[in-house]
C-alpha positions as protocol buffer text, in pm:
chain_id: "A"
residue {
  index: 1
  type: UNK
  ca { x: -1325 y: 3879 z: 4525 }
}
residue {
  index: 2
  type: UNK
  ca { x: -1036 y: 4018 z: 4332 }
}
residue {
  index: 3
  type: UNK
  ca { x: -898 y: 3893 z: 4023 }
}
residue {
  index: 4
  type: UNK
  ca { x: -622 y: 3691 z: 4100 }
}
residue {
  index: 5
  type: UNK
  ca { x: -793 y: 3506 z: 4418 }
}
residue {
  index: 6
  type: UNK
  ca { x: -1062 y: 3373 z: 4134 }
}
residue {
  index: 7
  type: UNK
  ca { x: -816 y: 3264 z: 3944 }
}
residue {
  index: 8
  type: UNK
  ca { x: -668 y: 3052 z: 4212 }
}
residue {
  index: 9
  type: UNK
  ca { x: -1004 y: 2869 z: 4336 }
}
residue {
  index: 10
  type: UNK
  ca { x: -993 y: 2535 z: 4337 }
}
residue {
  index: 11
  type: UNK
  ca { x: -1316 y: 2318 z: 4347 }
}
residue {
  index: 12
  type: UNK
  ca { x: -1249 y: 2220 z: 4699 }
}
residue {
  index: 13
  type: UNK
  ca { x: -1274 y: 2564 z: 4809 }
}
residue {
  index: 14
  type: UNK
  ca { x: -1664 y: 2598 z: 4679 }
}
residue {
  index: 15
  type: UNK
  ca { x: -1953 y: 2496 z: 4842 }
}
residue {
  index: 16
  type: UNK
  ca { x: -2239 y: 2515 z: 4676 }
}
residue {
  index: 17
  type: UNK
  ca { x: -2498 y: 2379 z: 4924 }
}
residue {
  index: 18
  type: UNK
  ca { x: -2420 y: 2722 z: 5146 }
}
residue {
  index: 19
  type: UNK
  ca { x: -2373 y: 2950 z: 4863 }
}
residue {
  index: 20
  type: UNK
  ca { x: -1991 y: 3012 z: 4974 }
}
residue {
  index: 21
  type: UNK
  ca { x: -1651 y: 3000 z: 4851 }
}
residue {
  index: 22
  type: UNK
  ca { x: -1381 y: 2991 z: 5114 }
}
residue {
  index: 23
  type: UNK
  ca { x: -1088 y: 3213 z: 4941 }
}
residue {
  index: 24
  type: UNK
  ca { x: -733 y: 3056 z: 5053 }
}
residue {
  index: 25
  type: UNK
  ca { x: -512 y: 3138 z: 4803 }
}
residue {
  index: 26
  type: UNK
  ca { x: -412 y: 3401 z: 4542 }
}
residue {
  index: 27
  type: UNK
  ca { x: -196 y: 3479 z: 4208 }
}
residue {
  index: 28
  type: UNK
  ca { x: 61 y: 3771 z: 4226 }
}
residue {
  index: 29
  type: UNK
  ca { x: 307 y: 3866 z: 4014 }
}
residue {
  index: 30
  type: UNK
  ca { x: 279 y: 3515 z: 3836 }
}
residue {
  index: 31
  type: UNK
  ca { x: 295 y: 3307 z: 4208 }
}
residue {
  index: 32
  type: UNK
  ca { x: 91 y: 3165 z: 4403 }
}
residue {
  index: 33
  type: UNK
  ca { x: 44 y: 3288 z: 4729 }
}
residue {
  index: 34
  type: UNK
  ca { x: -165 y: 3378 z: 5091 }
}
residue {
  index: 35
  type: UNK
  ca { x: -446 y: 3652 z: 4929 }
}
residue {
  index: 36
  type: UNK
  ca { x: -375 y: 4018 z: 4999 }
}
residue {
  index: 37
  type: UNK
  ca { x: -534 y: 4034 z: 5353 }
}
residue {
  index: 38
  type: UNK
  ca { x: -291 y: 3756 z: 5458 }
}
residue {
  index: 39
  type: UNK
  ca { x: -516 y: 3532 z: 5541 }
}
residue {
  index: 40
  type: UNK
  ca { x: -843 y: 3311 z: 5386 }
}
residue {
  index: 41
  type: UNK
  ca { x: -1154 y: 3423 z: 5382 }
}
residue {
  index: 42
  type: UNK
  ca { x: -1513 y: 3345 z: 5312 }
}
residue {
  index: 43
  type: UNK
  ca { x: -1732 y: 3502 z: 5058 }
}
residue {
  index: 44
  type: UNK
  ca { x: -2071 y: 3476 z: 4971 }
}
residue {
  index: 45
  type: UNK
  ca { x: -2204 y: 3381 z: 4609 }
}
residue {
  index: 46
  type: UNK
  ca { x: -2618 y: 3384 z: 4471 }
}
residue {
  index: 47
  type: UNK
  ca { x: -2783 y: 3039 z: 4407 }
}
residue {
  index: 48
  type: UNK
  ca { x: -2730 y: 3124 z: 4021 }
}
residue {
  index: 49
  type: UNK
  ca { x: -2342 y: 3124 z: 4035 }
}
residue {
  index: 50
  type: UNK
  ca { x: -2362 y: 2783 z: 4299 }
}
residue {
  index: 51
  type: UNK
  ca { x: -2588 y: 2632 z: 4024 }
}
residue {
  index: 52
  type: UNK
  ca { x: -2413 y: 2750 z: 3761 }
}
residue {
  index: 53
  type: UNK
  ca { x: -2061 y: 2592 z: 3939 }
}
residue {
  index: 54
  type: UNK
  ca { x: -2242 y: 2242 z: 4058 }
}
residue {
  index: 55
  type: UNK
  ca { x: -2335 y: 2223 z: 3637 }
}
residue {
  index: 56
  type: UNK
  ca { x: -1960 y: 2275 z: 3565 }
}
residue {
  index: 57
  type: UNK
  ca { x: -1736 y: 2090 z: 3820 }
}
residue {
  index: 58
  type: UNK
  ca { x: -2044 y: 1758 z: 3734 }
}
residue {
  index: 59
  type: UNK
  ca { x: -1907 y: 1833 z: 3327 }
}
residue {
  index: 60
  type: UNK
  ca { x: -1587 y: 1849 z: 3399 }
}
residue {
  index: 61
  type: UNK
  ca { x: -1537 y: 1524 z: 3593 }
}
residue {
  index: 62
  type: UNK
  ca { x: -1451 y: 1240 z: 3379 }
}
residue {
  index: 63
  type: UNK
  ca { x: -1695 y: 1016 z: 3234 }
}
residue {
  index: 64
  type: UNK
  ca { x: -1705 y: 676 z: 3302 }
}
């Protein structure tokens, strides 16, 4: 995954019950945009990272 496709994931594009992230969108030159290939892919991720991401996106909902 390159640099500016991470930085435009949103937690709607990871799934961490298949160990995937579904890449959809990109920053360039400061915009947001379609990735480089001109169109979304999907990219695998290990069961560390999907844990690792299910522990974050629980702590950064708000608490009730």
């Amino acid at each position: 995954m390159r640099l500016g496709e991470a930085m435009a994931l949103q937690w709607s594009d990871v799934n961490v019950l298949s160990c995937e992230i579904r890449v959809e969108r990109a920053f360039s030159a400061r915009k947001l945009a379609t990735p480089k290939s001109r169109h979304g892919r999907t990219v695998d991720m290990s069961s560390a990272l999907a844990e690792t991401l299910a522990r974050l996106e629980i702590d950064a909902k708000p608490k009730r």
